[in-house]
C-alpha positions as CSV (number, residue, x, y, z in Angstrom):
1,X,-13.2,3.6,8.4
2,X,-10.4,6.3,7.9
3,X,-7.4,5.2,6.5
4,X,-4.7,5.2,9.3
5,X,-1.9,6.9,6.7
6,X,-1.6,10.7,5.4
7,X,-0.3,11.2,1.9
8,X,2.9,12.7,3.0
9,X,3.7,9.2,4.9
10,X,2.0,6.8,2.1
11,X,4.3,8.1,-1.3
12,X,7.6,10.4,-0.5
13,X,6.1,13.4,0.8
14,X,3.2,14.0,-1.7
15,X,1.9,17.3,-0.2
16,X,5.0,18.7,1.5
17,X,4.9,20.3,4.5
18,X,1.3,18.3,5.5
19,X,-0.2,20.2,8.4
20,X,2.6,21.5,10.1
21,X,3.5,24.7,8.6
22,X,0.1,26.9,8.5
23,X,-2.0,28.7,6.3
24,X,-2.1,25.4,3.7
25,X,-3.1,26.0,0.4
26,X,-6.2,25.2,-0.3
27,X,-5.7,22.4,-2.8
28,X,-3.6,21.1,-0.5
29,X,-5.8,20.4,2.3
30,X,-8.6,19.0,-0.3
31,X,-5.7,16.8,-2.3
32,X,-4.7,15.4,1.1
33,X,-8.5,14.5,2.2
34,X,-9.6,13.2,-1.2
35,X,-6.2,10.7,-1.5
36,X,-7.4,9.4,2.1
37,X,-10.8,8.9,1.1
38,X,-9.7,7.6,-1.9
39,X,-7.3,4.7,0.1
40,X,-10.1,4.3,2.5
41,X,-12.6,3.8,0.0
42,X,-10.4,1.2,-2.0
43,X,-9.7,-0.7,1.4
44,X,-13.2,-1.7,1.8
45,X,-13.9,-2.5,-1.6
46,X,-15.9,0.6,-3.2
47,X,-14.4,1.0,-5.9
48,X,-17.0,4.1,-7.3
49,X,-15.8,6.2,-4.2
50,X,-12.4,5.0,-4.7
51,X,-12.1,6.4,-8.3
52,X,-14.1,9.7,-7.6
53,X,-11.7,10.8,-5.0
54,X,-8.7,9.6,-6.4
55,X,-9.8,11.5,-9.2
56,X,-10.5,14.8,-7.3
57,X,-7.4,14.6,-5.6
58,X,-5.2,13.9,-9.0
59,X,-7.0,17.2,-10.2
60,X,-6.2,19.1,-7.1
61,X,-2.6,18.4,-7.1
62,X,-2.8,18.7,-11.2
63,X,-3.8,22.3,-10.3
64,X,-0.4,23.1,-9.1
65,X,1.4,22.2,-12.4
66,X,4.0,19.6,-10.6
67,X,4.4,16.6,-12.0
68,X,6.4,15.4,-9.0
69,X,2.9,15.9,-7.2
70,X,0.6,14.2,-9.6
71,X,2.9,11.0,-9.9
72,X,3.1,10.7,-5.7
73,X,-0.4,10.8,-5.6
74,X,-0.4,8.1,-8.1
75,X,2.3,6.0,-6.5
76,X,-0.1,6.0,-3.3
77,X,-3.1,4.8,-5.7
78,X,-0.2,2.1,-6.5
79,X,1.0,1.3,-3.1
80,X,-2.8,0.9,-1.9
81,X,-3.2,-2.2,-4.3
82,X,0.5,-3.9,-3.8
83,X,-1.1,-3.7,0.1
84,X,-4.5,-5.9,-1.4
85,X,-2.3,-7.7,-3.5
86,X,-3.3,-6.0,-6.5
87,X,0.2,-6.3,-8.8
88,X,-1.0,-4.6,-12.0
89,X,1.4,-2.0,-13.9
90,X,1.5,1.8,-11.9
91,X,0.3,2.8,-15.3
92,X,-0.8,6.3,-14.0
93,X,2.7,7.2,-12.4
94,X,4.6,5.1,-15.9
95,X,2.9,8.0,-17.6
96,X,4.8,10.9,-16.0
97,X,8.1,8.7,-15.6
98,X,10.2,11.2,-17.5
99,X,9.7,13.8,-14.7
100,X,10.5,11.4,-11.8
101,X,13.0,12.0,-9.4
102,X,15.2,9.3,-7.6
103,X,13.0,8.8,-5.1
104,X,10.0,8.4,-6.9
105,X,11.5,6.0,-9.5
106,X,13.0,4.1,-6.5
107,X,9.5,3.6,-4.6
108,X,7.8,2.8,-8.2
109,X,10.7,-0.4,-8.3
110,X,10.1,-1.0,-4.8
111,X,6.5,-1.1,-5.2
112,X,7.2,-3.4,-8.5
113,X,9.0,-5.6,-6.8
114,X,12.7,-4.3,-9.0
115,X,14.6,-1.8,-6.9
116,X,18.3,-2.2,-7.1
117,X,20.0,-2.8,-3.7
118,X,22.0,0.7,-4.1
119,X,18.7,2.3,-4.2
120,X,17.3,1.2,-0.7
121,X,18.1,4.2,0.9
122,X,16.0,6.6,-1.5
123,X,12.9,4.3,0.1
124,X,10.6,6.1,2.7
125,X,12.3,5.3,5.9
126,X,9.8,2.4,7.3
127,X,10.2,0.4,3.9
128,X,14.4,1.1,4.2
129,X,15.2,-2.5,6.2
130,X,12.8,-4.3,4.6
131,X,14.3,-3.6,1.1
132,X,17.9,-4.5,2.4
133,X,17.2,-7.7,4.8
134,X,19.4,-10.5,3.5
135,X,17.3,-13.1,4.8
136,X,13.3,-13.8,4.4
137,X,13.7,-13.8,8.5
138,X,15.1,-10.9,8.4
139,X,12.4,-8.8,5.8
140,X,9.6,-10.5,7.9
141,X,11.4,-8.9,11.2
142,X,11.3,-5.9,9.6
143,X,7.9,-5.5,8.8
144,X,6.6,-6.5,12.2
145,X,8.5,-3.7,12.9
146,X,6.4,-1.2,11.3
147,X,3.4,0.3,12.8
148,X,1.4,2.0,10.4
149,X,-0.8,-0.4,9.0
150,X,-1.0,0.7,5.3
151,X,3.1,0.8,5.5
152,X,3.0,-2.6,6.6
153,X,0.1,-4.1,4.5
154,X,2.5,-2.5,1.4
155,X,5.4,-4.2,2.6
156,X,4.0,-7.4,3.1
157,X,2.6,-7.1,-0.4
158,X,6.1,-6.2,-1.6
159,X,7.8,-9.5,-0.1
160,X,4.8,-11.0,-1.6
161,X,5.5,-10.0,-4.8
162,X,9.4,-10.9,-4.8
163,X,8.4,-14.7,-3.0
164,X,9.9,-13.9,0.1
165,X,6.8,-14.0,2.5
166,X,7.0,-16.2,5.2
167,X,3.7,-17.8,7.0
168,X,4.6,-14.7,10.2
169,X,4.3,-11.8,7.0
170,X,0.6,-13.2,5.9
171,X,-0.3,-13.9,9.6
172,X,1.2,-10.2,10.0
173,X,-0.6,-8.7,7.4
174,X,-3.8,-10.4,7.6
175,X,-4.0,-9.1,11.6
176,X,-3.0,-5.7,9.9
177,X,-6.0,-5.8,7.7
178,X,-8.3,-7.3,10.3
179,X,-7.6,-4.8,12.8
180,X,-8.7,-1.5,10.6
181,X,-11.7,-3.6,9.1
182,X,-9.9,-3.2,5.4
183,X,-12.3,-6.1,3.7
184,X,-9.9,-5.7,0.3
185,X,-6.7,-6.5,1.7
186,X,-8.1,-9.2,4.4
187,X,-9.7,-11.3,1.4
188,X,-6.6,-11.1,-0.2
189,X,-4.3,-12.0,2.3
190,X,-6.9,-14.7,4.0
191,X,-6.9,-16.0,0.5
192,X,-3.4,-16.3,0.2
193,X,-3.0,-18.1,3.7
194,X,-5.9,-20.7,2.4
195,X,-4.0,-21.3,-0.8
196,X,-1.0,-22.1,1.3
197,X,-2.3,-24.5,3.7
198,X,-4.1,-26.2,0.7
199,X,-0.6,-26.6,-1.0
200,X,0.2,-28.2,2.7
201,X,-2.5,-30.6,2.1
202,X,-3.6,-28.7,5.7
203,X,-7.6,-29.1,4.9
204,X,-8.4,-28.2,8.6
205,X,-6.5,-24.8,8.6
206,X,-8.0,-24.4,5.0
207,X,-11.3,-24.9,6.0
208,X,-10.5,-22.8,8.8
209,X,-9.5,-19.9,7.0
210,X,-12.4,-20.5,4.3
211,X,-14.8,-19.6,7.2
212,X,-13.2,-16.2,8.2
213,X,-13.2,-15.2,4.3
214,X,-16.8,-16.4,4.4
215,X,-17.4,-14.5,7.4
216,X,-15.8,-10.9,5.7
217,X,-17.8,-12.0,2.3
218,X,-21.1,-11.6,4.3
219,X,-23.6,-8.7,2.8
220,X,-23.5,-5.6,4.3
């Protein structure tokens, strides 16, 4: 299943001006097609495709000689696994850090879960109220709000991160997952729901989730 995100939406603009002022260059169209393969690949779990396109569209973009490019295509590679739950370093986009602008240095600390408070309004413009709700009611309000499902999954995976998902964000996210058939994230997010009602000492709604992740775990 495609992913429902372009690269310009998922990291700051990677490839500006995506689609709507014609001819594109050529590595542009292909970057832009390989990083959606790429996040589409990683969403249901193949992790050979994942790192063949990801790896095409790094070289695409590396063709242009912008490090701005290169680490936005990275901080999508990044934002793809805070939306599975995936928290490992953004090593790739760490790399190029010297080069980064505000922006990019303030999604990278969204994305770790360390962006200052002043820095909320460098975000992409869908992640803006979650980063500056005062309340966990509030940040869960505010991701319901948005409707692309990577940019919510990431969000979700972002209050995650900073322990300020409520039970609505997982139910959120989970129905996010579910609905575009992402078996990654679902696992994840199913997982995380489980581990909850365990804690509960909820062993219906555990064994009730168990079956669902049973049910996504099923061969292929």
């Amino acid at each position: 299943m495609k992913a429902h995100t372009t690269a310009c939406a998922a990291a700051l603009a990677l490839l500006a001006a995506c689609g709507n002022n014609p001819p594109q260059p050529d590595w542009q169209m292909n970057a832009h097609n390989a990083i959606e393969r790429a996040v589409a690949a990683y969403m249901e779990g193949d992790a050979l495709v994942e790192v063949a396109e990801f790896k095409r569209a790094r070289a695409q973009v590396a063709s242009t000689g912008k490090p701005e490019l290169v680490m936005r295509a990275e901080l999508v590679r990044c934002a793809a696994r805070v939306a599975s739950l995936v928290f490992d370093p953004c090593t790739g986009f760490d790399q190029l850090r010297q080069d980064a602008s505000p922006a990019d240095l303030a999604y990278a600390a969204y994305l770790g879960g360390t962006l200052r408070a002043q820095d909320a309004a460098l975000l992409p413009e869908q992640h803006r109220a979650v980063a500056v709700a005062q309340t966990d009611a509030a940040a869960a309000a505010a991701v319901q709000a948005i409707t692309d499902p990577l940019a919510r999954l990431v969000a979700s995976g972002v209050l995650l991160r900073t322990g300020r998902a409520t039970p609505a964000v997982l139910a959120g996210a989970v129905d996010a997952a579910s609905a575009q058939g992402w078996r990654r994230p679902l696992l994840a997010w199913l997982g995380v729901q489980a581990m909850r009602a365990q804690q509960a000492g909820d062993t219906r709604e555990q064994q009730r989730l168990q079956r669902r992740i049973d049910l996504v775990l099923e061969k292929r």
